[in-house]
Phi, psi and omega in degrees: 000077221276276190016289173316304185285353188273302180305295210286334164332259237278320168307316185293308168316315194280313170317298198297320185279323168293325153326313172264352163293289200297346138350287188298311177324289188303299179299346173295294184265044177260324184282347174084000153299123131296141178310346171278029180227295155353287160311306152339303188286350188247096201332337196267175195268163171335295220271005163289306181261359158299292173330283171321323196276337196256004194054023187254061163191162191231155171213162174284178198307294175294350173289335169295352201236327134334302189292310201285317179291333169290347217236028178017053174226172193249170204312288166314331160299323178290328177276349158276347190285000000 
């Protein structure tokens, strides 16, 4: 039942990406940005980091590494807060 293990996958992954959005969401808005004040501090665009924050998108390193230096923090703090 390959089918079942590929859909349990594809949740897990998606959870993990939703974790790490909301992750970006809270620490955004403990600091009191908009997502456009974010973005600003970030090569990427508004609707780029909707995305990320809502977990309909997976991103590289570097944009984790980006988000986390606007947020004047190191890579891992971000994935823990």
């Amino acid at each position: 039942m390959k089918g079942g293990d590929e859909m349990e996958d594809k949740n897990k992954y998606k959870n993990t990406l939703e974790d790490i959005g909301q992750k970006i969401r809270k620490r955004r808005e403990k600091k009191g940005w908009y997502v456009r004040e974010l973005a600003d501090r970030t090569p990427y665009s508004k609707s780029y980091i909707n995305y990320i924050e809502n977990g309909d998108r997976a991103a590289n390193i570097r944009v984790y590494i980006d988000i986390a230096d606007a947020f004047n923090i190191k890579l891992e703090t971000l994935f823990r807060s």
